[in-house]
C-alpha positions in Angstrom: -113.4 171.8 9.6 -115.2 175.1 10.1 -116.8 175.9 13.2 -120.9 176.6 13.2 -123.0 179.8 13.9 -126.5 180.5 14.5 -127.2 184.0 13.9 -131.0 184.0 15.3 -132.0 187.9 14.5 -134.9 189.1 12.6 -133.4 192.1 11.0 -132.5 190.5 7.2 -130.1 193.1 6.4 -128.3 193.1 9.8 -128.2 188.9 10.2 -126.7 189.1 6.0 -123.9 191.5 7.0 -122.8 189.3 10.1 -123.0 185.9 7.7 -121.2 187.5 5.0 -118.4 189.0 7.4 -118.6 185.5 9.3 -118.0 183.3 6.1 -115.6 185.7 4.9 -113.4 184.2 8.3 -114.3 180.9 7.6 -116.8 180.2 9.8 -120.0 178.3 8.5 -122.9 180.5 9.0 -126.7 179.7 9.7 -129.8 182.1 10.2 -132.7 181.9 11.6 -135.2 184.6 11.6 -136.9 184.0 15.3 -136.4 182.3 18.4 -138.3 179.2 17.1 -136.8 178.5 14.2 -133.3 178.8 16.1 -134.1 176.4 18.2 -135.6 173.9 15.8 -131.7 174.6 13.8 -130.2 173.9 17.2 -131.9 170.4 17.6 -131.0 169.2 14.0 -127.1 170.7 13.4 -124.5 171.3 16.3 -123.5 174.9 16.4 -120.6 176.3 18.2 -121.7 179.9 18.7 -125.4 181.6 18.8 -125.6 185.3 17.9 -128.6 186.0 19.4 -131.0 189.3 19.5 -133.0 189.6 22.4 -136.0 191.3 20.4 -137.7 189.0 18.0 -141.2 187.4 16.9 -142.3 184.4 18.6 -139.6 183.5 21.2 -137.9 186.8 22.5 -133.8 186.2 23.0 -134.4 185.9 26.7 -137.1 182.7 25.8 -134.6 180.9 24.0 -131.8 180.8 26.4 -134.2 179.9 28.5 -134.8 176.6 26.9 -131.5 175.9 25.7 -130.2 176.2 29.1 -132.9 173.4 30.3 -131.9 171.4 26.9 -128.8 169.0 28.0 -127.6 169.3 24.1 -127.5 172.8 23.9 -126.8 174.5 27.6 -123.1 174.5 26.8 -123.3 176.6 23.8 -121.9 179.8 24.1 -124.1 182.7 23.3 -123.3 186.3 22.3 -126.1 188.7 22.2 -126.4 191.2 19.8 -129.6 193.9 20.4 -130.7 197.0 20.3 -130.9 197.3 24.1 -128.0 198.3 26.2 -130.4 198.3 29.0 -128.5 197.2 32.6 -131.1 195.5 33.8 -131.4 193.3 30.2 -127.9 192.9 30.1 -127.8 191.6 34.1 -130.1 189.3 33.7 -128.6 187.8 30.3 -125.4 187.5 32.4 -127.6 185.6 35.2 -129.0 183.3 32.2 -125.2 182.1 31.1 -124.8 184.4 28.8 -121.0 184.8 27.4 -120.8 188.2 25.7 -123.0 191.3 24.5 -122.6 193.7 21.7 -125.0 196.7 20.6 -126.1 196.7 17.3 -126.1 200.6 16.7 -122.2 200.9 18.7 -120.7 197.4 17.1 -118.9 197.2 13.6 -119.0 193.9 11.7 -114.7 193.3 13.0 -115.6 193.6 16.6 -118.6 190.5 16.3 -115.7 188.8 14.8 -113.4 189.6 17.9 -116.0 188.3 20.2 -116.8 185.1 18.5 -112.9 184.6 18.0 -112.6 185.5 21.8 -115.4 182.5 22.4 -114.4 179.6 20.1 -111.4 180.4 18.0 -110.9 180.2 14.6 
């Protein structure tokens, strides 16, 4: 049975080439285009993996692990950020938050997201 990802990112383009590289392992793949929706996915399908940006409408990345780590369901989910913001200070206190890995969209290729989520769950 494949295993799930949320890919919660607001960029179209960028979230469509992560599912399309994603499937193409044989993961299934979800999106959701802001922190809200993410979490409403969350509540209804059990997801293996989050890809999340930190930078989005509505609920910002930080927001959302925010809840899921008060939400007994989903605290355990590992989650890989994936932003525009390298910033130490983001990054430090992503790590503080539980946060498993972090990748930068303009220094990342599509193979190296698929390293990191293999690194997290496995095939």
């Amino acid at each position: 049975m494949p295993k799930n990802i949320l890919i919660c990112e607001d960029e179209k383009i960028l979230a469509g080439l992560l599912q399309k590289k994603l499937t193409q392992e044989g993961y299934e793949v979800f999106w959701a285009q802001d922190g809200n929706e993410g979490l409403k996915k969350m509540k209804e399908k059990k997801f293996d993996l989050v890809l999340l940006d930190i930078l989005m409408p509505e609920l910002d990345g930080f927001e959302v692990i925010e809840a899921m780590k008060k939400d007994k369901d989903l605290k355990n989910i590992p989650i890989v950020i994936v932003s525009n913001s390298g910033q130490p200070v983001e990054i430090e206190r992503a790590q503080k938050l539980g946060v498993n890995d972090w990748l930068i969209k303009t220094e990342f290729d599509p193979k190296e997201v698929v390293d990191k989520v293999v690194k997290q769950i496995g095939r």
